[in-house]
C-alpha positions in Angstrom: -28.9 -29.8 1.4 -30.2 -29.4 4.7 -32.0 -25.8 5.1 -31.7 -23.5 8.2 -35.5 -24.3 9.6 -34.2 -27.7 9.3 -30.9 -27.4 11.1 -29.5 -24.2 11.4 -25.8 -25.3 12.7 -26.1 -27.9 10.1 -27.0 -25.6 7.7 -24.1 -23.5 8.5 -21.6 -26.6 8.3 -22.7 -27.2 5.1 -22.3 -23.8 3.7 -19.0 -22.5 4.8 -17.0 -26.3 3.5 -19.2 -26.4 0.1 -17.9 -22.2 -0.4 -14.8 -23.6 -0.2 -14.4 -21.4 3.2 -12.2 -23.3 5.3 -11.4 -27.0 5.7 -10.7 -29.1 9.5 -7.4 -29.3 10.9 -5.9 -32.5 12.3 -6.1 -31.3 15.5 -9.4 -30.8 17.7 -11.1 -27.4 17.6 -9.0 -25.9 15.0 -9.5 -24.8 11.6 -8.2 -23.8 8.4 -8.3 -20.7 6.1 -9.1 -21.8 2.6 -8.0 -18.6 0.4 -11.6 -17.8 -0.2 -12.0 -17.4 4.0 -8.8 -16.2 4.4 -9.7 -13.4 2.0 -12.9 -12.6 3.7 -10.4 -11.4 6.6 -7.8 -9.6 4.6 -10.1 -7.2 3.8 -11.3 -6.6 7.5 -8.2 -6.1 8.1 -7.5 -3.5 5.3 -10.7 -1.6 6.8 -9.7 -1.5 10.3 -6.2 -0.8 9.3 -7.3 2.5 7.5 -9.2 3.4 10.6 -6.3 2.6 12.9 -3.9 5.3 11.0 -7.0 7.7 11.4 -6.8 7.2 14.9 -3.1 7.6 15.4 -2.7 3.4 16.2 0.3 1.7 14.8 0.5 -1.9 14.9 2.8 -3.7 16.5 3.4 -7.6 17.4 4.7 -9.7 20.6 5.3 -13.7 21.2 2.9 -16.3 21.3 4.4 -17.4 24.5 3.7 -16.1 27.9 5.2 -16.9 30.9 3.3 -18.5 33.6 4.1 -15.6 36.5 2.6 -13.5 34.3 -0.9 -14.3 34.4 -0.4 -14.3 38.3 0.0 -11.3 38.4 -3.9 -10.4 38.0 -5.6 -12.4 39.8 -9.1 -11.8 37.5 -7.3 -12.4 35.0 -5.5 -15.8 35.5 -8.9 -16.9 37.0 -10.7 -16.1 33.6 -8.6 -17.8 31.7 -7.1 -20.1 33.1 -9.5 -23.2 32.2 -8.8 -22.7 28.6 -4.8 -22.1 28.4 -2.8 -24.6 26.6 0.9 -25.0 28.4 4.1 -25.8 27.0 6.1 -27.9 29.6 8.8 -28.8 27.3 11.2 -28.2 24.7 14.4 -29.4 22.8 13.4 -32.7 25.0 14.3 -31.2 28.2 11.4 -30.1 30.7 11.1 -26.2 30.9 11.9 -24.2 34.2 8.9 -22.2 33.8 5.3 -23.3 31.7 4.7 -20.7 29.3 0.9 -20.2 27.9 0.1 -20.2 24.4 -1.8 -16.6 24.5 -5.6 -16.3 25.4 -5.0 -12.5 25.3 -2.0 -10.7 25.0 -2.8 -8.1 27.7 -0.1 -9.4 30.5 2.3 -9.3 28.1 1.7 -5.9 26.3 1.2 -4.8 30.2 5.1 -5.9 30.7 6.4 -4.3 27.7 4.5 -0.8 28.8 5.5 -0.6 32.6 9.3 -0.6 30.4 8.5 2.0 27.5 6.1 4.5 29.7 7.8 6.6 31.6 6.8 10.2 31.9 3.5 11.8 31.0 5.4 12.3 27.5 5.2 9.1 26.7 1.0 9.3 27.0 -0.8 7.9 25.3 0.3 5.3 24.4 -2.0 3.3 21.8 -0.7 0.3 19.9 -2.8 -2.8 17.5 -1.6 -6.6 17.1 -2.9 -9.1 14.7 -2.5 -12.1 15.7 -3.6 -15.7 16.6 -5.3 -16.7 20.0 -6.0 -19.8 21.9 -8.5 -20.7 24.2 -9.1 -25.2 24.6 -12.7 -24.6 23.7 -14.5 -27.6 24.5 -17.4 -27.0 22.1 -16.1 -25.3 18.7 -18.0 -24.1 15.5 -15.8 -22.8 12.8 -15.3 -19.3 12.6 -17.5 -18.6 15.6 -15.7 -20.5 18.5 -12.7 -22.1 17.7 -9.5 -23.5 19.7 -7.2 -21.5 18.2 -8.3 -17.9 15.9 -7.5 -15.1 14.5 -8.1 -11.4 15.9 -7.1 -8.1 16.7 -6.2 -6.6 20.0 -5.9 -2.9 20.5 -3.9 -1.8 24.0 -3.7 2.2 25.2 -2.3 3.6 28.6 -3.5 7.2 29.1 -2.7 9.3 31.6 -6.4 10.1 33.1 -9.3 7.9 33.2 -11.6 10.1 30.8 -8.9 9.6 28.4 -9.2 6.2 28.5 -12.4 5.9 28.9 -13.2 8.1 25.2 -11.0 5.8 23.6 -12.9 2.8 24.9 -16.4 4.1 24.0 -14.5 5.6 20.5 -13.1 1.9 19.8 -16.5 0.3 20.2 -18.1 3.0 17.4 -15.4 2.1 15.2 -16.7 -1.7 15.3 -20.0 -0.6 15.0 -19.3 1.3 11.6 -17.0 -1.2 10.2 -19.4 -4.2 11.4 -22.8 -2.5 9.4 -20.7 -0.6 7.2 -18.4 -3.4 5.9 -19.8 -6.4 6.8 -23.7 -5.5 6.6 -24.5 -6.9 9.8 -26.8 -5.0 12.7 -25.0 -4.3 15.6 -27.1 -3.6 19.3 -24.0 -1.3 21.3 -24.2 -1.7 25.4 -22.7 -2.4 27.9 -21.8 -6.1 29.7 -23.0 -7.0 33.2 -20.4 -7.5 35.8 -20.6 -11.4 35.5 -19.9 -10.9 31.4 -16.9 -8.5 31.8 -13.5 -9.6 30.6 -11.2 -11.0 32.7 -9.7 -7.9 35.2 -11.6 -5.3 33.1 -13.4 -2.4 35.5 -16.0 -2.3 32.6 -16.7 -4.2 29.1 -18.6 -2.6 26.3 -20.0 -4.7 23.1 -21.4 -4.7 20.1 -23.8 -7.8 19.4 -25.1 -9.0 16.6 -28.8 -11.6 16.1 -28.5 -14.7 14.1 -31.3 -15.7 11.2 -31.7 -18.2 14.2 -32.5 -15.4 16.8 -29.1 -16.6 18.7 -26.4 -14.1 19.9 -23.3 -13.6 18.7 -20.8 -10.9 20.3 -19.0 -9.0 17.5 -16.7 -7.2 19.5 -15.7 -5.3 22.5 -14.0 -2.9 24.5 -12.6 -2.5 27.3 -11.7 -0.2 30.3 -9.3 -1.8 33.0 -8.7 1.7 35.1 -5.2 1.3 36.6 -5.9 -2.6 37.8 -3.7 -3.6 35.2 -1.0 -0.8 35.9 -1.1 -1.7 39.3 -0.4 -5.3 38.3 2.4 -4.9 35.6 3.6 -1.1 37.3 3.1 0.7 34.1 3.7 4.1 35.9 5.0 7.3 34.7 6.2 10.6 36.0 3.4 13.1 36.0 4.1 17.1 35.3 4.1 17.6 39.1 6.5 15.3 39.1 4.8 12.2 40.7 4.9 8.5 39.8 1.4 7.6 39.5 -0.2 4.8 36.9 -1.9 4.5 33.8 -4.9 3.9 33.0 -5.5 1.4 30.0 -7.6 0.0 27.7 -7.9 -3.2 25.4 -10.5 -4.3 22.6 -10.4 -6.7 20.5 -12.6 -8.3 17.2 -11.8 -12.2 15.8 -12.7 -14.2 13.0 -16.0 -14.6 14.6 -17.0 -11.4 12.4 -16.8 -14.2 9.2 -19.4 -16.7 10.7 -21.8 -14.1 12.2 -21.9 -12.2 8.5 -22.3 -15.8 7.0 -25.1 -16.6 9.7 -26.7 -13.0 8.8 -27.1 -13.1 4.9 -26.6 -16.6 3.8 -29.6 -18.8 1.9 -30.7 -21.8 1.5 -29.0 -21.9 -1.9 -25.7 -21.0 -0.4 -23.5 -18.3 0.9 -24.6 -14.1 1.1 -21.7 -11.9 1.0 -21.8 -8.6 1.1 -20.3 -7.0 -2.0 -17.6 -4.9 0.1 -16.1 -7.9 1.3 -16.8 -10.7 -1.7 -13.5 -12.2 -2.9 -15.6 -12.0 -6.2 -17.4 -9.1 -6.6 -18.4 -10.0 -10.4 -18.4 -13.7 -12.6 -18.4 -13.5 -15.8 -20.0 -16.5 -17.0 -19.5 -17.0 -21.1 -22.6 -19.1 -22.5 -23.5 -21.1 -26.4 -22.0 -23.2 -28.5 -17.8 -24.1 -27.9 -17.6 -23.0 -31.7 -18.6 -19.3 -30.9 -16.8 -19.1 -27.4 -13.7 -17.4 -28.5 -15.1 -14.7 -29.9 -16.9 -14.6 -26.5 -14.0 -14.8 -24.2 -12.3 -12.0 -26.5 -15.3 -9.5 -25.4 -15.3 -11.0 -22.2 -11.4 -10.3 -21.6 -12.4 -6.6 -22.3 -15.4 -6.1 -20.1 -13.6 -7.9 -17.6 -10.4 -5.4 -17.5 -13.1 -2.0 -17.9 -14.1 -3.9 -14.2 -11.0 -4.4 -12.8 -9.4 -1.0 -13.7 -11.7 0.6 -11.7 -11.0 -1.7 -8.5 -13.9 -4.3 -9.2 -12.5 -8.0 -8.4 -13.4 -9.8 -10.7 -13.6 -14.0 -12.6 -14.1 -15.5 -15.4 -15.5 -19.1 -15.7 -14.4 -20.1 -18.6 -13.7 -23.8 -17.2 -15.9 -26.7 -19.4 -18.7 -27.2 -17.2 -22.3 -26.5 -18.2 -23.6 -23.3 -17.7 -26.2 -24.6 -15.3 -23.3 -25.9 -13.2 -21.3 -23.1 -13.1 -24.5 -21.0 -12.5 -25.0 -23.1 -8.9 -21.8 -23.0 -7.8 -21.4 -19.8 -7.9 -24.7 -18.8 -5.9 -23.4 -21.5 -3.2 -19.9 -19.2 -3.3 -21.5 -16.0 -2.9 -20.3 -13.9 -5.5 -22.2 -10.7 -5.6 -23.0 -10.3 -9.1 -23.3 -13.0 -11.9 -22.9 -12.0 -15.6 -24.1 -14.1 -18.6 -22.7 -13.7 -22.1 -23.3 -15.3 -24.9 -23.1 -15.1 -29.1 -26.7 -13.3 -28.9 -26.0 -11.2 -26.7 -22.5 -9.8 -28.1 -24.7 -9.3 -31.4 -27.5 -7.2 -29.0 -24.0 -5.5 -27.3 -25.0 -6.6 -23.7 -25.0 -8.9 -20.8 -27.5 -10.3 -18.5 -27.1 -9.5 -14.9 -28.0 -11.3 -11.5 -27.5 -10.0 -8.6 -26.8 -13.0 -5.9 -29.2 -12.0 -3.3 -32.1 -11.0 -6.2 -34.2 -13.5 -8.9 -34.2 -11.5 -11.1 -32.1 -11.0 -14.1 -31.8 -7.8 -16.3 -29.9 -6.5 -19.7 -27.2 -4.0 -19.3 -25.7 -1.9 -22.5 -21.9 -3.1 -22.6 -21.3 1.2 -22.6 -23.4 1.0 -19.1 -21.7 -2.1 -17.8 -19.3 -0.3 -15.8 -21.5 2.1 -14.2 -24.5 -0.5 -13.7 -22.0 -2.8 -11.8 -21.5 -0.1 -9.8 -24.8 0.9 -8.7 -25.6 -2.6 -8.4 -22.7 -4.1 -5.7 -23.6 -0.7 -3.8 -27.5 -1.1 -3.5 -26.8 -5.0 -2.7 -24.3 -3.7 0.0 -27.7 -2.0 1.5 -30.2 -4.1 0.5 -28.5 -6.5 2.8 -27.9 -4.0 5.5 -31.8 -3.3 5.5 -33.1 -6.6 5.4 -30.5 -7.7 8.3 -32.4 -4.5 10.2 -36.0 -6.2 9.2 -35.2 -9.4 10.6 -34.0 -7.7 14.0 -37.3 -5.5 14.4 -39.0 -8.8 13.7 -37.5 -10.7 16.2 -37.2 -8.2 19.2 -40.0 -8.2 22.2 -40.1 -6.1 24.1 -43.7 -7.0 26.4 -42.2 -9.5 27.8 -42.5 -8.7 31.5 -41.6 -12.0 33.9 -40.0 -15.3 33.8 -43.4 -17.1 33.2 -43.9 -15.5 29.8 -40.6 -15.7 28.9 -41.2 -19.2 29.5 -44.0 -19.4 27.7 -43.0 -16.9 24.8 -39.8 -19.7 23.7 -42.3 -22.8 24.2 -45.1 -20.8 22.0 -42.0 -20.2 19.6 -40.5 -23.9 19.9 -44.4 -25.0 18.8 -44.6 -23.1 15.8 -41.0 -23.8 14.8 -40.3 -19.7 15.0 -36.7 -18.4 16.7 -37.6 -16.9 20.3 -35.6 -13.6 19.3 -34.2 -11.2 21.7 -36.2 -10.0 24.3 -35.8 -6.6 26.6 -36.2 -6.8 30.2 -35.8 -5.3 33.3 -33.1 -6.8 35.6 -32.0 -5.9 39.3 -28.8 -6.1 38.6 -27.6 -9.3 40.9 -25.9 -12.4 39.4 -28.4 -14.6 41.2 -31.6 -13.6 39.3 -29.4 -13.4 36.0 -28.1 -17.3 36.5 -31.7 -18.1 37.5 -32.5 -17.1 34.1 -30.0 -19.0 32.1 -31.0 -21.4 34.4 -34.7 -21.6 33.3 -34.5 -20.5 29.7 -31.0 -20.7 28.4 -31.2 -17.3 27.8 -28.0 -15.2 28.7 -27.6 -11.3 29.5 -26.2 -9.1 26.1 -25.8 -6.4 27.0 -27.1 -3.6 28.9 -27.7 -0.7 26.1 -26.5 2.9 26.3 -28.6 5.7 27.2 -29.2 7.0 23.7 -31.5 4.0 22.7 -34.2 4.9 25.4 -34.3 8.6 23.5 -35.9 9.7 20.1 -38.9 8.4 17.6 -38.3 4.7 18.1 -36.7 4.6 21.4 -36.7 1.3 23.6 -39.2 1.3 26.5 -37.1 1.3 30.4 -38.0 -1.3 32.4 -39.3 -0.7 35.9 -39.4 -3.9 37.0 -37.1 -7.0 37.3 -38.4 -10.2 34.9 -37.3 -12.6 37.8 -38.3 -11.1 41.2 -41.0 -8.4 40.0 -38.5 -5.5 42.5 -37.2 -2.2 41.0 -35.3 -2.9 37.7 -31.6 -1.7 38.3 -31.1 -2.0 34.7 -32.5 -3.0 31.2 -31.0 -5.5 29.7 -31.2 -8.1 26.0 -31.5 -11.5 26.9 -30.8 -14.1 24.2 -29.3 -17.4 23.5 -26.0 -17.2 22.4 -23.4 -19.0 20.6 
């Protein structure tokens, strides 16, 4: 098996087919969700869900199809996208009078069905949530990280002032961040995009972003504020209380399946996949060892341990297929279940089990009246232990010296030599899209995001930069730079 200093994309191929993640689709760029991937989303949604019915959001759904005038309507838009739209042109064997896109985004859609149902300040806000599937003809695809057709959510509020809007897009974005470290146990740097990274027709983009054990970028998530360009476009209006027709102003934000590859690309090992307990379709194997004469009584004491877990919302498995114990053992660190749990005739006779956590060596006895509690305590301090040593990586791999294009230069070749990720690196940038394409130009690396205020206050604050990395002029902003997938 190839290792990640190896080949890190090969690495990752390897580990999301052999944990029986997902499997290729006939057609190019597309994938599909094996029950054991499929149920790594399930419970993002459950999570997101909760916090949706916190916030007041209901979900709702709309067609795949969208009419071609549609996306004309926003200019931005239609130009953001429209590289990557897949048409249909015909149907029932008859040419169609009008192409209709296979959704990028479902935001000139949702922005028809609004100008219809928002009608008077009343009406305000108005905040809705789809799940769905997207497509965007990606010409260079990864599974789960970049695909040509994937799954996501997108959220879509009018409000009737822009402060309103604009809480909700900043309140969205914490939500991510929460569920992203608190779920998923994976670091999230909240900021800003530059003008060049905003979505299509947005006024302005914020994300959360996420560093790969390969010191690449991935964007977890974002949200968006569109002001009333959108209204304008679709005439979402309403009647105000002084009795004026005047637009909304809206919001979209949106996370994808992309959350499953960046937690793989976080935790995973050389020995195979590192999931987070919160979200492991199997929180707890029970693995029965000895001699096929003795394994019924096992299995009997196993069935009960096994229920004691799953009545107290544990989910659990027992191996009890024929293959050796060593076997089972491997394949179940390559799956990623949290917590692995030997028993045998010996140990039913010294009423216990022996314990592995997946992302630990060592083993240790637990009591069969602790087992309960132990498994407990255990899934919960691997849920943080991953959390914290996703943290340590970050602080490891984040520079923030770096002060011109020359030692950024140098910095990746010095990096490249000693076969070490270049990392993240803070600088100052004068906030023009020439200096920041001169930069992708010369090192690959790409603007992140520009982060909020708060993270330049307090004990471990980030330094400001005064000066731009590429012309050496007054900084307009400070900015991550990374490679990114």
């Amino acid at each position: 098996m190839v290792t990640r200093k190896e080949d890190f994309s090969k690495w990752y191929l390897q580990i999301i087919q052999q944990a029986d993640l997902m499997d290729y689709s006939p057609v190019r760029g597309c994938m599909i969700f094996k029950p054991n991937g499929f149920e790594l989303w399930e419970h993002i949604q459950a999570y997101f869900n909760k916090r949706l019915k916190e916030e007041g959001i209901r979900n709702a759904y709309f067609p795949m199809l969208i009419p071609e005038a549609f996306f004309n309507k926003e200019k931005d838009h239609v130009e953001g996208f429209s590289p990557e739209l897949p048409w249909v042109t015909e149907a029932a064997g008859e040419p169609l009078e009008e192409r209709l896109a296979l959704r990028p985004t479902s935001e000139t859609m949702i922005g028809d069905a609004f100008s219809k149902w928002i009608n008077s300040y009343r009406d305000l806000p108005y905040e809705i949530n789809q799940w769905a599937n997207v497509f965007r003809w990606e010409k260079r695809t990864l599974p789960f990280l970049r695909t040509s057709e994937f799954l996501w959510q997108e959220g879509h509020t009018a409000h009737a002032t822009a402060e309103e809007a604009q809480e909700r897009t900043q309140k969205m974005l914490e939500i991510y961040a929460e569920m992203i470290e608190g779920l998923l146990a994976v670091p999230v740097f909240q900021g800003e995009k530059t003008p060049s990274e905003r979505f299509a027709g947005a006024v302005q983009t914020l994300s959360v972003e996420s560093m790969m054990q390969d010191g690449k970028a991935v964007q977890t998530g974002t949200s968006h504020y569109m002001g009333t360009k959108f209204a304008e476009a679709f005439n979402i209006r309403y009647l105000n209380p002084d009795n004026e027709h005047v637009y909304a102003y809206t919001t979209s934000w949106g996370v994808s399946t992309r959350l499953i590859g960046a937690m793989i690309m976080t935790h995973s090992d050389d020995q195979g996949l590192v999931l987070p307990p919160a979200v492991a379709p199997q929180q707890v194997v029970f693995i029965p060892v000895g001699p096929k004469k003795k394994l019924p009584e096992v299995l009997d004491k196993v069935k009960d341990l096994n229920q004691a877990l799953r009545d107290r919302g544990i989910r659990t498995y027992v191996d009890d297929s024929d293959n050796s114990a060593g076997y089972k053992f491997n394949e179940w660190e390559l799956r990623g279940a949290a917590l692995r749990i030997e028993i045998g005739p010996r140990d039913i006779e010294n009423q216990q089990v022996i314990m592995k956590a997946r992302d630990l060596q060592d083993k240790e006895a637990v009591g069969f009246t602790d087992l309960v509690a132990e498994v407990e305590a255990q899934l919960e301090a691997m849920q943080t232990r991953l959390l914290d040593k996703a943290r340590q990586m970050n602080q490891a791999n984040c520079y923030t010296q770096i002060e011109t294009l020359e030692e950024l230069e140098a910095h990746i070749a010095a990096k490249k030599e000693a076969n070490e990720v270049p990392g993240w690196v803070l600088a100052g940038w004068d906030g023009t899209e020439e200096t920041e394409a001169l930069i992708k130009e010369r090192t690959g690396f790409t603007t992140r995001n520009i982060p909020f205020d708060r993270y330049f206050e307090g004990d471990n604050a980030l330094p400001r930069k005064d000066t731009c990395i590429v012309t050496g002029k007054p900084a307009c902003h400070t900015v991550w730079l990374a490679r990114a997938y």
